[in-house]
mmCIF file as Biopython writes it, N, C-alpha, C and O atoms, coordinates in Angstrom:
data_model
#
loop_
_atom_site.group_PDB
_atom_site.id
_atom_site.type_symbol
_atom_site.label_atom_id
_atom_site.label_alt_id
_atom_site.label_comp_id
_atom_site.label_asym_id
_atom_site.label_entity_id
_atom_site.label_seq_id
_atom_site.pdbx_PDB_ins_code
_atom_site.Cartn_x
_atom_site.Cartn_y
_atom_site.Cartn_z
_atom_site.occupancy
_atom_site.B_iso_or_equiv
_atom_site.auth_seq_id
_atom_site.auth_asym_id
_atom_site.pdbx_PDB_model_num
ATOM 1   N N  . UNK A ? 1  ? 21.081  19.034 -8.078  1.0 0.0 1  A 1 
ATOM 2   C CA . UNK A ? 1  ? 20.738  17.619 -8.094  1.0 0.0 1  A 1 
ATOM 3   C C  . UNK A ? 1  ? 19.875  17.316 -6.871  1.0 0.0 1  A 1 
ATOM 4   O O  . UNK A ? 1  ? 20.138  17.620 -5.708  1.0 0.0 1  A 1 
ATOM 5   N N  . UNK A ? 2  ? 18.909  16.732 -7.278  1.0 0.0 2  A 1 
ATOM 6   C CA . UNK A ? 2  ? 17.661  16.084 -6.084  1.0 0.0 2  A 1 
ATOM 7   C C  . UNK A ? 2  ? 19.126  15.226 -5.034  1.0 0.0 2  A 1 
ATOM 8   O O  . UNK A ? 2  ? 20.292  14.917 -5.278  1.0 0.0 2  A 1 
ATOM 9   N N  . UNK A ? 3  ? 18.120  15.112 -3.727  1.0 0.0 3  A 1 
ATOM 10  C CA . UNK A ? 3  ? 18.824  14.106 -2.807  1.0 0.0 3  A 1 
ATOM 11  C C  . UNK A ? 3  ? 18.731  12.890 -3.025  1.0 0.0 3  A 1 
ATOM 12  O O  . UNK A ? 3  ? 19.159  12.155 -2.135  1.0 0.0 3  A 1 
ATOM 13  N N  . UNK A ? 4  ? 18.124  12.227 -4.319  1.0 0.0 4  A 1 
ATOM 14  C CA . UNK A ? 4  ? 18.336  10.835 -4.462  1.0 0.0 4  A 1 
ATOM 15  C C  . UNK A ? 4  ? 19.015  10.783 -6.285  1.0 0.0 4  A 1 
ATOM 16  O O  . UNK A ? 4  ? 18.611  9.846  -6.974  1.0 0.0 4  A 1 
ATOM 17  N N  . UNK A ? 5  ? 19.956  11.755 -6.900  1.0 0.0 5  A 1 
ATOM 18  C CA . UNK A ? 5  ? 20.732  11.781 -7.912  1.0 0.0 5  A 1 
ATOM 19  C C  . UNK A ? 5  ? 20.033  11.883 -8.811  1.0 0.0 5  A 1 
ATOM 20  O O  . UNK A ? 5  ? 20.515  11.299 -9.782  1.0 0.0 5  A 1 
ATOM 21  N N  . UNK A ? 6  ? 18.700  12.537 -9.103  1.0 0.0 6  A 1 
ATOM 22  C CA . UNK A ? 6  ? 18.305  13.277 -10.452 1.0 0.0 6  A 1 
ATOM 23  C C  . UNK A ? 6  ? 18.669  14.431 -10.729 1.0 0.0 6  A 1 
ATOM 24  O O  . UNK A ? 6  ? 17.963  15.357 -10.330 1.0 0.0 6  A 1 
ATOM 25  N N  . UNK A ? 7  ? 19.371  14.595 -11.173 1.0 0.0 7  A 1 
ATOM 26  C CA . UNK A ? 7  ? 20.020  15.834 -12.306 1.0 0.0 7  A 1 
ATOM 27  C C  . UNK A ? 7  ? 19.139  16.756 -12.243 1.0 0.0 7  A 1 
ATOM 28  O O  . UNK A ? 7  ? 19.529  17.725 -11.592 1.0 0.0 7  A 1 
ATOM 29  N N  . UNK A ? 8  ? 17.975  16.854 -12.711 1.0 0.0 8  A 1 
ATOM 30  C CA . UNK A ? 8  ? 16.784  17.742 -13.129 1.0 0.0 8  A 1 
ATOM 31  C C  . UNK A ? 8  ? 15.748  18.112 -11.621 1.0 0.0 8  A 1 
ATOM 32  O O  . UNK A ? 8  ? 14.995  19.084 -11.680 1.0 0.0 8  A 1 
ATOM 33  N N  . UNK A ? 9  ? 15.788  17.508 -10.712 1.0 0.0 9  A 1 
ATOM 34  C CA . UNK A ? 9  ? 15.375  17.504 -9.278  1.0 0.0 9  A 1 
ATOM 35  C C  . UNK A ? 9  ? 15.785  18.840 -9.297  1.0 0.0 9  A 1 
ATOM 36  O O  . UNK A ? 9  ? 16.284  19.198 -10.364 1.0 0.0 9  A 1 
ATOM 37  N N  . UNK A ? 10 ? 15.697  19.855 -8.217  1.0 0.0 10 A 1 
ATOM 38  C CA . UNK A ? 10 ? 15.942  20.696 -7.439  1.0 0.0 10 A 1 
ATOM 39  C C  . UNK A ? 10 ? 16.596  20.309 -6.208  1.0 0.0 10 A 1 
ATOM 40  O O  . UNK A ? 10 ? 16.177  19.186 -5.929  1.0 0.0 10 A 1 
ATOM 41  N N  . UNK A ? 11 ? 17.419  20.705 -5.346  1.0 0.0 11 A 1 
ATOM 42  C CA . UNK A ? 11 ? 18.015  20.487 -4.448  1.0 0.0 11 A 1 
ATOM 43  C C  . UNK A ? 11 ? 17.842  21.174 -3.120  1.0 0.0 11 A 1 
ATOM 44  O O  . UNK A ? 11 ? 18.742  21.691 -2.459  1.0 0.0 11 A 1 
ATOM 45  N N  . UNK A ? 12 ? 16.566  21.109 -2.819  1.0 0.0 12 A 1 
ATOM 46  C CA . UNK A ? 12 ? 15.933  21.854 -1.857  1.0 0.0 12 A 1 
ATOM 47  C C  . UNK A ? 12 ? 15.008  21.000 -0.642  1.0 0.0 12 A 1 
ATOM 48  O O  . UNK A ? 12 ? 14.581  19.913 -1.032  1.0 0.0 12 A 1 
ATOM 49  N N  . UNK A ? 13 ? 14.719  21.324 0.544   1.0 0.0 13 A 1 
ATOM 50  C CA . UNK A ? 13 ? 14.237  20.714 1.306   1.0 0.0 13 A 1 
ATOM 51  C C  . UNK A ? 13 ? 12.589  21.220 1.464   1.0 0.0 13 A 1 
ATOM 52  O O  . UNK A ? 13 ? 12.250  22.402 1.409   1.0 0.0 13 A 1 
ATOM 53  N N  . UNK A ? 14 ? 11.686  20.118 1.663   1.0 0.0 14 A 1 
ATOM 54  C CA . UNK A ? 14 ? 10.155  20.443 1.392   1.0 0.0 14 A 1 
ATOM 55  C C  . UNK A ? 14 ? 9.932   20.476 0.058   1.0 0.0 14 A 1 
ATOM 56  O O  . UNK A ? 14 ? 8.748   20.711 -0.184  1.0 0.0 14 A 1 
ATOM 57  N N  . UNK A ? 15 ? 10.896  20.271 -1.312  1.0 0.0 15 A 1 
ATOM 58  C CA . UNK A ? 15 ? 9.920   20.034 -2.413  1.0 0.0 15 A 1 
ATOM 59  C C  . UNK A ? 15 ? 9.237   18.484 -2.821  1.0 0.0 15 A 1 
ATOM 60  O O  . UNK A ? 15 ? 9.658   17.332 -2.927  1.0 0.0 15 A 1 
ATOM 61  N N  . UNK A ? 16 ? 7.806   19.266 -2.992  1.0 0.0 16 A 1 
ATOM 62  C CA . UNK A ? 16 ? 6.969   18.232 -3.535  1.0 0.0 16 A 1 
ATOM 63  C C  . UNK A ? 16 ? 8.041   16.753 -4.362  1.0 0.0 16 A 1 
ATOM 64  O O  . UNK A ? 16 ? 8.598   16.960 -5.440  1.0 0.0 16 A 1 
ATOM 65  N N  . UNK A ? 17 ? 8.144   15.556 -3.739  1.0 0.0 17 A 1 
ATOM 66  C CA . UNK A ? 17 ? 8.370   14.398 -4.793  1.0 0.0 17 A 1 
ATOM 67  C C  . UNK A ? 17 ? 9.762   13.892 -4.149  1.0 0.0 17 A 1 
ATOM 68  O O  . UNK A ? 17 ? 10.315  12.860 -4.530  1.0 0.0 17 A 1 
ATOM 69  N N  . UNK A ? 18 ? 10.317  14.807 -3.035  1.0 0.0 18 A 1 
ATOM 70  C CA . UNK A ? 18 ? 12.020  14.945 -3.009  1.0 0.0 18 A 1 
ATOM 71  C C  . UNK A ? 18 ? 12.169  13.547 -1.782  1.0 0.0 18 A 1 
ATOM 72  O O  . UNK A ? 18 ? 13.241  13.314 -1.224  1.0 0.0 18 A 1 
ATOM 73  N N  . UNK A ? 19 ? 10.710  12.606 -1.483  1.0 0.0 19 A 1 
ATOM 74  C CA . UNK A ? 19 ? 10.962  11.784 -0.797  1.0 0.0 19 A 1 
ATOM 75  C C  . UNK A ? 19 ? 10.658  11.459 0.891   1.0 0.0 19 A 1 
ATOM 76  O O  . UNK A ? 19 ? 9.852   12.256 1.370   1.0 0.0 19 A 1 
ATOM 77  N N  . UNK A ? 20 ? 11.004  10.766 1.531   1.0 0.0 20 A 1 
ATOM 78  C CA . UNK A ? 20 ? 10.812  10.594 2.869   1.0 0.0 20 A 1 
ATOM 79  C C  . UNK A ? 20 ? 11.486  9.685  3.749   1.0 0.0 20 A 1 
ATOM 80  O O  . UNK A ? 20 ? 12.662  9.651  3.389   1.0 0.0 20 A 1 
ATOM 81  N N  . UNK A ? 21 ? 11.325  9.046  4.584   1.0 0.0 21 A 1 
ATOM 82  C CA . UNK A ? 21 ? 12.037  7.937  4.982   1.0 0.0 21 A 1 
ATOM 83  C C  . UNK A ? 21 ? 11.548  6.701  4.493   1.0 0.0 21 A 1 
ATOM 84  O O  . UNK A ? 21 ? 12.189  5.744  4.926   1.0 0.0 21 A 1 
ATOM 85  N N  . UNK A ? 22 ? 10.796  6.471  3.875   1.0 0.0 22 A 1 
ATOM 86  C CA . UNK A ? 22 ? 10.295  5.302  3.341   1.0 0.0 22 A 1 
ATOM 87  C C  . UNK A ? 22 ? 10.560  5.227  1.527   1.0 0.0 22 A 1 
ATOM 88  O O  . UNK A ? 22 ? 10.386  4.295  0.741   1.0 0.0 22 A 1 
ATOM 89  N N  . UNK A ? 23 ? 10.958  6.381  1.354   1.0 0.0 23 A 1 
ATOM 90  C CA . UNK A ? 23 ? 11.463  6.337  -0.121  1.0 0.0 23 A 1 
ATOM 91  C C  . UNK A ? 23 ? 13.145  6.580  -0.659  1.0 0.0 23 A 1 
ATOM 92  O O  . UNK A ? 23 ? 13.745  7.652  -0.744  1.0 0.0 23 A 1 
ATOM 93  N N  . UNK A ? 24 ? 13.484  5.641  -0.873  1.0 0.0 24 A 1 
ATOM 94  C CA . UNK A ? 24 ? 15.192  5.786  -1.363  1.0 0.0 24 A 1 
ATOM 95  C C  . UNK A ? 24 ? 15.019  5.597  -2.562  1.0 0.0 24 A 1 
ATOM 96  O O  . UNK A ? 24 ? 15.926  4.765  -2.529  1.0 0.0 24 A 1 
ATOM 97  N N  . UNK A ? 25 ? 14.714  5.579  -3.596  1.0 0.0 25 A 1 
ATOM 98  C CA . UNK A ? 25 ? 14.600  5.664  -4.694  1.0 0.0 25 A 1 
ATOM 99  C C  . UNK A ? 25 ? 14.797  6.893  -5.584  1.0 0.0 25 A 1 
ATOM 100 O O  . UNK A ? 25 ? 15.227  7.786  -4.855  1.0 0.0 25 A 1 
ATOM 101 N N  . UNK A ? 26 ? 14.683  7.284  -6.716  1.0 0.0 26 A 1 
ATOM 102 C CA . UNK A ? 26 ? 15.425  8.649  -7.533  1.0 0.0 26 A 1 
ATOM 103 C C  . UNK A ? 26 ? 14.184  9.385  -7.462  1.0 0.0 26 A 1 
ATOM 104 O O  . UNK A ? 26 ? 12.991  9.086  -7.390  1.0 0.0 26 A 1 
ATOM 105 N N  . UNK A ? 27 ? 14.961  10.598 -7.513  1.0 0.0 27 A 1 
ATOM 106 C CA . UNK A ? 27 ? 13.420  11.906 -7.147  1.0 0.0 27 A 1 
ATOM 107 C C  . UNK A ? 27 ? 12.707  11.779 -8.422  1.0 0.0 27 A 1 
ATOM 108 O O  . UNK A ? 27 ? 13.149  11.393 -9.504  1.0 0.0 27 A 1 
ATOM 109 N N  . UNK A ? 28 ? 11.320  12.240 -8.055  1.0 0.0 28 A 1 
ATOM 110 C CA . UNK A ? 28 ? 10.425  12.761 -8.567  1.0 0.0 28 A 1 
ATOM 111 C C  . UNK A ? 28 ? 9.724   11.649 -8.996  1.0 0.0 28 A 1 
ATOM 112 O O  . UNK A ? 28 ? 9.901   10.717 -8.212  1.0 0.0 28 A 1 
ATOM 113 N N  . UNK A ? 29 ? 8.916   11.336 -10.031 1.0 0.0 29 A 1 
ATOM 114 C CA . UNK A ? 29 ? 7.873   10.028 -10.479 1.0 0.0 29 A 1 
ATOM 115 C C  . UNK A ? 29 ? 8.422   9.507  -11.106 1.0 0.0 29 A 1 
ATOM 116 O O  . UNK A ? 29 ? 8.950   9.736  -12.195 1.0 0.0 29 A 1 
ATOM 117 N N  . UNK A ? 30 ? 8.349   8.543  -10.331 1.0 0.0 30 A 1 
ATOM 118 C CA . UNK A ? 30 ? 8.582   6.534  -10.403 1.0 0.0 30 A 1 
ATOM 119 C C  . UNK A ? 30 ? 7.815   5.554  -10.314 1.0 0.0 30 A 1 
ATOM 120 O O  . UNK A ? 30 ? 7.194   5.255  -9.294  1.0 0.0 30 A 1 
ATOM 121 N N  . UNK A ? 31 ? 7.781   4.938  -11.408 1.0 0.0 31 A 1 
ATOM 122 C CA . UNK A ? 31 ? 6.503   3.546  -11.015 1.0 0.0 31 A 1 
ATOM 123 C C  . UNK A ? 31 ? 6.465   2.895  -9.370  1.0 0.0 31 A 1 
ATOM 124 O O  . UNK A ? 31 ? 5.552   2.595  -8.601  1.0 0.0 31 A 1 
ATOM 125 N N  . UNK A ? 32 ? 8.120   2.856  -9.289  1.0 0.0 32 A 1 
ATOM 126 C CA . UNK A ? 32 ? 7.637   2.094  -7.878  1.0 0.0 32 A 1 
ATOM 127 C C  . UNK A ? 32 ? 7.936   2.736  -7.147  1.0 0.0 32 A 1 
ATOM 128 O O  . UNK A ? 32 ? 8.379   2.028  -6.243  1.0 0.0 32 A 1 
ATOM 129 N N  . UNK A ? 33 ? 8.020   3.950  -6.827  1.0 0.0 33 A 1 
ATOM 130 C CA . UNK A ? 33 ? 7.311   5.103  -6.062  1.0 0.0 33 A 1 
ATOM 131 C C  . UNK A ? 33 ? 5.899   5.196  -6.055  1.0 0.0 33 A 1 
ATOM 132 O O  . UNK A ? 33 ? 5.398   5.918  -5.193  1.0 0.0 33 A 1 
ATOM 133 N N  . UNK A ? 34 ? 4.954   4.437  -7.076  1.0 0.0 34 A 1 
ATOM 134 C CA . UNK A ? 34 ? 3.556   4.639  -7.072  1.0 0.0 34 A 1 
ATOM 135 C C  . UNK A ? 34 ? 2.963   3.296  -6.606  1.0 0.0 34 A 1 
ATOM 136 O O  . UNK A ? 34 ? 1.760   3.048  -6.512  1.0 0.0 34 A 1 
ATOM 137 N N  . UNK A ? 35 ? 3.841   2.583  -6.368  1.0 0.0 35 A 1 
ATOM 138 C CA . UNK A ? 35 ? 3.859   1.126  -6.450  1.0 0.0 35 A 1 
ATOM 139 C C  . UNK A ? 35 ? 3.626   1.182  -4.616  1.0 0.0 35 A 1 
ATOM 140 O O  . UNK A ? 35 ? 2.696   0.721  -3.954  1.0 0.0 35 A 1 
ATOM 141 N N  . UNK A ? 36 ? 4.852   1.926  -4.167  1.0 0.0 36 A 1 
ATOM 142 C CA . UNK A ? 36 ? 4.964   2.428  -2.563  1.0 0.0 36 A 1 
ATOM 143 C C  . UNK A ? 36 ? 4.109   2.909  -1.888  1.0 0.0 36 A 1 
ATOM 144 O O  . UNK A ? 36 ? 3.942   2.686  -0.689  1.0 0.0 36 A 1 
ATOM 145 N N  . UNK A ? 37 ? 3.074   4.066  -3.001  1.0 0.0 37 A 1 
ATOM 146 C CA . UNK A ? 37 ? 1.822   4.656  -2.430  1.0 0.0 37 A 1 
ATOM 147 C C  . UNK A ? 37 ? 0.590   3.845  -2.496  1.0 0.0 37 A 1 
ATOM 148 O O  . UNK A ? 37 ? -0.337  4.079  -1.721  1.0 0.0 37 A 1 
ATOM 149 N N  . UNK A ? 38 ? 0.530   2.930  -3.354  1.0 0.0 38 A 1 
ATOM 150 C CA . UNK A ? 38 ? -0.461  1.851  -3.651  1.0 0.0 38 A 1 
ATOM 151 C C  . UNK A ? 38 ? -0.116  1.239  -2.101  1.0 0.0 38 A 1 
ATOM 152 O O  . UNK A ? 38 ? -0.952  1.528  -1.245  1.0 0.0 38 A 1 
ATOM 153 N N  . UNK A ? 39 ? 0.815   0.580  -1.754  1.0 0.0 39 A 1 
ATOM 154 C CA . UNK A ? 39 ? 0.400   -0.009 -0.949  1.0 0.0 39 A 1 
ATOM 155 C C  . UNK A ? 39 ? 0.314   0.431  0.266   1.0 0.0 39 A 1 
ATOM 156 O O  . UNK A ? 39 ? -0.388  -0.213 1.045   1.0 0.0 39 A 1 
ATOM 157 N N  . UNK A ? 40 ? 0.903   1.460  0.668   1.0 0.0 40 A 1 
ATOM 158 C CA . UNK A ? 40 ? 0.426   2.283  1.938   1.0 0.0 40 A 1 
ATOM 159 C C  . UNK A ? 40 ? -0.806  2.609  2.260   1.0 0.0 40 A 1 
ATOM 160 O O  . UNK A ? 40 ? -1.205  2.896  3.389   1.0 0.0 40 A 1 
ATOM 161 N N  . UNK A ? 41 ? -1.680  2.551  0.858   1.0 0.0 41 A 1 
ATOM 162 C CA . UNK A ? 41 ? -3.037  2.852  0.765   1.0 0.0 41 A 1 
ATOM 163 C C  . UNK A ? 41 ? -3.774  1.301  0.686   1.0 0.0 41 A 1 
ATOM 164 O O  . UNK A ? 41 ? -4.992  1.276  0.505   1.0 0.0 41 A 1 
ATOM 165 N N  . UNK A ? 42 ? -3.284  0.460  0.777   1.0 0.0 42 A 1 
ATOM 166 C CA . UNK A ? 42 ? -3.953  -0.738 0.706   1.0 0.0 42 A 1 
ATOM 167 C C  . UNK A ? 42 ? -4.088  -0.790 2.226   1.0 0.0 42 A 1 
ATOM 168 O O  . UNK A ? 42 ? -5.236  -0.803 2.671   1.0 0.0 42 A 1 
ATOM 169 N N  . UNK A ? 43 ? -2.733  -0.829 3.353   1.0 0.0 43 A 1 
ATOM 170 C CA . UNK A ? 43 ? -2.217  -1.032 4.315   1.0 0.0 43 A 1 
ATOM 171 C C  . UNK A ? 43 ? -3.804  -0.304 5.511   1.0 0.0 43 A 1 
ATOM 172 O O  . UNK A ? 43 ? -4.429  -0.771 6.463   1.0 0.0 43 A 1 
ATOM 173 N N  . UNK A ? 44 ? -3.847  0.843  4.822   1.0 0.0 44 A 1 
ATOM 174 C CA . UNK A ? 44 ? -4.940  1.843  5.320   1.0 0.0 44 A 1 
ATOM 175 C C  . UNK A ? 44 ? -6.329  1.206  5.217   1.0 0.0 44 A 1 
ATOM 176 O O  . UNK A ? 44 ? -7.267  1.327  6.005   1.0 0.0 44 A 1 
ATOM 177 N N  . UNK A ? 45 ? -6.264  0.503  4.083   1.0 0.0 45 A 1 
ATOM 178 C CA . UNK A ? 45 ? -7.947  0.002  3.711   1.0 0.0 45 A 1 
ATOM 179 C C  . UNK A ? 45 ? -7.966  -1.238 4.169   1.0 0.0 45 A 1 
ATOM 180 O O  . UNK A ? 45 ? -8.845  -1.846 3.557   1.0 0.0 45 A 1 
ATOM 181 N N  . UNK A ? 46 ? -7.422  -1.933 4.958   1.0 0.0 46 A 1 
ATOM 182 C CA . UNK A ? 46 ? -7.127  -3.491 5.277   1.0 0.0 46 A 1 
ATOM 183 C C  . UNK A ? 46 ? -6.851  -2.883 6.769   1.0 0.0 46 A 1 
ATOM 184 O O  . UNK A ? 46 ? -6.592  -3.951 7.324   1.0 0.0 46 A 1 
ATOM 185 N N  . UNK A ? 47 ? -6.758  -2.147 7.540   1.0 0.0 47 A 1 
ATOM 186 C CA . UNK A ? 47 ? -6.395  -1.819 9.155   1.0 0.0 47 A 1 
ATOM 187 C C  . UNK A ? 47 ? -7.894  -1.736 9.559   1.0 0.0 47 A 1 
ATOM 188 O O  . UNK A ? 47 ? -8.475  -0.711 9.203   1.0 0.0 47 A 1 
ATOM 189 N N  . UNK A ? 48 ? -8.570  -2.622 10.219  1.0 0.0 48 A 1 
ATOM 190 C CA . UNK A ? 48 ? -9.772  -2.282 11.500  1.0 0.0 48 A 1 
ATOM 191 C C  . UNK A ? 48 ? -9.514  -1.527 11.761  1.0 0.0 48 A 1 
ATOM 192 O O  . UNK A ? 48 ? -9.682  -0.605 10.963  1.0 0.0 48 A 1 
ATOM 193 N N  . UNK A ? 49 ? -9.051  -1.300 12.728  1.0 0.0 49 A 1 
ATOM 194 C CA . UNK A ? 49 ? -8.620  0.112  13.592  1.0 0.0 49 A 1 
ATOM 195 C C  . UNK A ? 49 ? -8.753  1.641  12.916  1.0 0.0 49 A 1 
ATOM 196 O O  . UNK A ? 49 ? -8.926  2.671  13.567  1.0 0.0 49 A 1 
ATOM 197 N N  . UNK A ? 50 ? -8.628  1.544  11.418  1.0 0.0 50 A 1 
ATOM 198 C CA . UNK A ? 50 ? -9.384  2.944  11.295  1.0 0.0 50 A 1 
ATOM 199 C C  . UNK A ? 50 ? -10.090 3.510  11.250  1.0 0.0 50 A 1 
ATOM 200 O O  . UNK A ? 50 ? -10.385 3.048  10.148  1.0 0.0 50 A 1 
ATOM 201 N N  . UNK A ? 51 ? -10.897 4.298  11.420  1.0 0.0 51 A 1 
ATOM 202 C CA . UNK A ? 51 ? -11.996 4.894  10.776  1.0 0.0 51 A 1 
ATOM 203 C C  . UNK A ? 51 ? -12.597 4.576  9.268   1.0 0.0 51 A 1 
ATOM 204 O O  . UNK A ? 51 ? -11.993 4.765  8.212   1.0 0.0 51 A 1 
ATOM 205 N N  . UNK A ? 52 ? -13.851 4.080  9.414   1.0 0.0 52 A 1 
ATOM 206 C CA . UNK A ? 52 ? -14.395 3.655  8.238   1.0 0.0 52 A 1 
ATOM 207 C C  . UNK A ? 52 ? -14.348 4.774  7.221   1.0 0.0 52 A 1 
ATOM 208 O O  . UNK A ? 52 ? -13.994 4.286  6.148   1.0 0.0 52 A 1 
ATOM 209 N N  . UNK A ? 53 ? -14.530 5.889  7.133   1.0 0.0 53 A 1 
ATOM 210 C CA . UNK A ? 53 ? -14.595 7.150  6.244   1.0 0.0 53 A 1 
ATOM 211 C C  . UNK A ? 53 ? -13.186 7.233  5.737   1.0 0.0 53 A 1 
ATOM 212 O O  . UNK A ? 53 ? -13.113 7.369  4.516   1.0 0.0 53 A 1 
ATOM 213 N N  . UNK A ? 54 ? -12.215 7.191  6.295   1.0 0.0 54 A 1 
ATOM 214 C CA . UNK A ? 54 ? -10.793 7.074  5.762   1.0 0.0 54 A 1 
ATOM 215 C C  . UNK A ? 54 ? -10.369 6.221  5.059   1.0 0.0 54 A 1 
ATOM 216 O O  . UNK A ? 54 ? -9.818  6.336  3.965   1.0 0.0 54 A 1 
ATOM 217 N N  . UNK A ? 55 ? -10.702 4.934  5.896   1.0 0.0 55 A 1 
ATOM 218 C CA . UNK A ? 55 ? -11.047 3.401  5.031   1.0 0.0 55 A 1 
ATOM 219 C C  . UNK A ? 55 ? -11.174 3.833  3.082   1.0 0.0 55 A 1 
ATOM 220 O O  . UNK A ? 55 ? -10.571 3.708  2.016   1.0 0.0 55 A 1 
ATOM 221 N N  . UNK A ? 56 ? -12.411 4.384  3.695   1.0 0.0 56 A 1 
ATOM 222 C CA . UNK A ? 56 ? -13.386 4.353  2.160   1.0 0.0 56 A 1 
ATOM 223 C C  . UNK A ? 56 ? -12.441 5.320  1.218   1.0 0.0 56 A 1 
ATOM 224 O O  . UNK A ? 56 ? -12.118 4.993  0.076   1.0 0.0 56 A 1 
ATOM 225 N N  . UNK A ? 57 ? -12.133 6.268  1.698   1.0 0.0 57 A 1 
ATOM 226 C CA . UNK A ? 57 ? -11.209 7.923  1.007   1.0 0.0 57 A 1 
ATOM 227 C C  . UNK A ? 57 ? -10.121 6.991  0.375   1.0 0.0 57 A 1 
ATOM 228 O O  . UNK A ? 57 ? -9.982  7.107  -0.843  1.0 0.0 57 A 1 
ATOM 229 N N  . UNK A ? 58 ? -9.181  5.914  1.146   1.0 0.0 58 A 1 
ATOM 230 C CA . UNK A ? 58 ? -8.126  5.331  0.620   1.0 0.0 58 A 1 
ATOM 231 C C  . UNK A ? 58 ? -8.866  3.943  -0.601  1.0 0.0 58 A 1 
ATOM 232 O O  . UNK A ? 58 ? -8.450  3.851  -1.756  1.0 0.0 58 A 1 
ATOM 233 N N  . UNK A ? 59 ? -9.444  3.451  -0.304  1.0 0.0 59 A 1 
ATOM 234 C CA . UNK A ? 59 ? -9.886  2.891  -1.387  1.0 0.0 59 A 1 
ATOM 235 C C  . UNK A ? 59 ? -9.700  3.300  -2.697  1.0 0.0 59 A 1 
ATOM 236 O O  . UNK A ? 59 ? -9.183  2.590  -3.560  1.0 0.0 59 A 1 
ATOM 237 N N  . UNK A ? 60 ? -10.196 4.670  -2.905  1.0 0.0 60 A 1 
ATOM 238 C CA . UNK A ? 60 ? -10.219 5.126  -4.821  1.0 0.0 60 A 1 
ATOM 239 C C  . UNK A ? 60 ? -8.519  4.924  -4.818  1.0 0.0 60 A 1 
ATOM 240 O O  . UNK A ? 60 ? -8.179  3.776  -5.103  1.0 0.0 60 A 1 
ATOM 241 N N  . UNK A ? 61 ? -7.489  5.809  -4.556  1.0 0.0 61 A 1 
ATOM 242 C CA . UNK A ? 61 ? -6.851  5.417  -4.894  1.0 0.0 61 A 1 
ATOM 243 C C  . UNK A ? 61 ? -6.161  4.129  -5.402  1.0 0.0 61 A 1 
ATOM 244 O O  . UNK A ? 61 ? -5.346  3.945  -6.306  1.0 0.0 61 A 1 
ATOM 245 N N  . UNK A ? 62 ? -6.942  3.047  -4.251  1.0 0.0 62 A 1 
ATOM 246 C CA . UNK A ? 62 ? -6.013  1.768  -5.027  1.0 0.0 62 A 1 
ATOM 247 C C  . UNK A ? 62 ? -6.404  1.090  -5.814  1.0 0.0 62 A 1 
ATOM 248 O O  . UNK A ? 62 ? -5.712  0.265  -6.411  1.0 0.0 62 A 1 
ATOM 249 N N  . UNK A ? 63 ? -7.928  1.339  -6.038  1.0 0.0 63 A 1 
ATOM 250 C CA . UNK A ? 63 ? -8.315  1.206  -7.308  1.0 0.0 63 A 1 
ATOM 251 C C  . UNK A ? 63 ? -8.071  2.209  -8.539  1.0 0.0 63 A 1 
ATOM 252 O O  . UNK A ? 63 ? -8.197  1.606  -9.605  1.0 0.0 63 A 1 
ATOM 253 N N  . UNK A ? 64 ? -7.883  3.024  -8.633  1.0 0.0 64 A 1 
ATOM 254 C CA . UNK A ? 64 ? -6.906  3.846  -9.658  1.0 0.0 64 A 1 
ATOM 255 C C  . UNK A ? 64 ? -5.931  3.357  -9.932  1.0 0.0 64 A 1 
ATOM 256 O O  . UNK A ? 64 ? -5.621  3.250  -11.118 1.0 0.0 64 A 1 
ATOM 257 N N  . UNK A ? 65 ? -5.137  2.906  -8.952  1.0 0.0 65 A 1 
ATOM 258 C CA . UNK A ? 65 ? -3.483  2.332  -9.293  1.0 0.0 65 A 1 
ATOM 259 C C  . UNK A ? 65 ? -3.559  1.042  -9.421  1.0 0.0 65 A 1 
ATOM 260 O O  . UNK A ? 65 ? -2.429  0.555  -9.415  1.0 0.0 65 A 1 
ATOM 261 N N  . UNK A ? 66 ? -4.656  0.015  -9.572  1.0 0.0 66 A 1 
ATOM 262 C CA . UNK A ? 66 ? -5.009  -1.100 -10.038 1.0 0.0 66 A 1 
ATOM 263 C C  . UNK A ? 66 ? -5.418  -0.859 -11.785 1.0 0.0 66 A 1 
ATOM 264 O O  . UNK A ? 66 ? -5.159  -1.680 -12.665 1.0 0.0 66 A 1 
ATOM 265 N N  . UNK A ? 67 ? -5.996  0.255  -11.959 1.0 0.0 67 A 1 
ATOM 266 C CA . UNK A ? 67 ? -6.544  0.067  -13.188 1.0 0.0 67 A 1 
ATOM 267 C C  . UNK A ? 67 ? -5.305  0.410  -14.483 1.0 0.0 67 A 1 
ATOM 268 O O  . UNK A ? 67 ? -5.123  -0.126 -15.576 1.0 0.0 67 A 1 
ATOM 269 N N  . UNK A ? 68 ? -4.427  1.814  -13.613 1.0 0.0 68 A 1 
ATOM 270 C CA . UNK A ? 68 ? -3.195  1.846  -14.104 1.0 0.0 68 A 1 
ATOM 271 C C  . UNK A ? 68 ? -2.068  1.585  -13.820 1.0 0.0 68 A 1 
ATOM 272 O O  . UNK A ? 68 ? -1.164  1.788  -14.631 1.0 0.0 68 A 1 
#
């Protein structure tokens, strides 16, 4: 069992999906797990302080996760 109670998860540390400190939610893909990355990537494209090239890199994504 994953560390957030999916059955079908693996129960291992470092797998892809198994979470972070900003995710308590059930392993593996979740809408609002994508919902979480949308806006971390908004957070990125709305900060002055970054680098414009990074800026721009985070953009596609949140337009991807706008369109779906």
């Amino acid at each position: 069992m994953g560390p957030n109670g999916n059955p079908d998860w693996p129960d291992t540390m470092g797998v892809p999906g198994r979470g972070g400190d900003l995710w308590t939610g059930v392993d593996g893909y979740d809408p609002a797990r994508w919902k979480l990355w949308k806006k971390g990537f908004e957070e990125v494209v709305a900060d002055d302080d970054t680098v414009e090239h990074v800026r721009r890199i985070a953009k596609v994504p949140s337009v991807t996760f706008a369109e779906g």
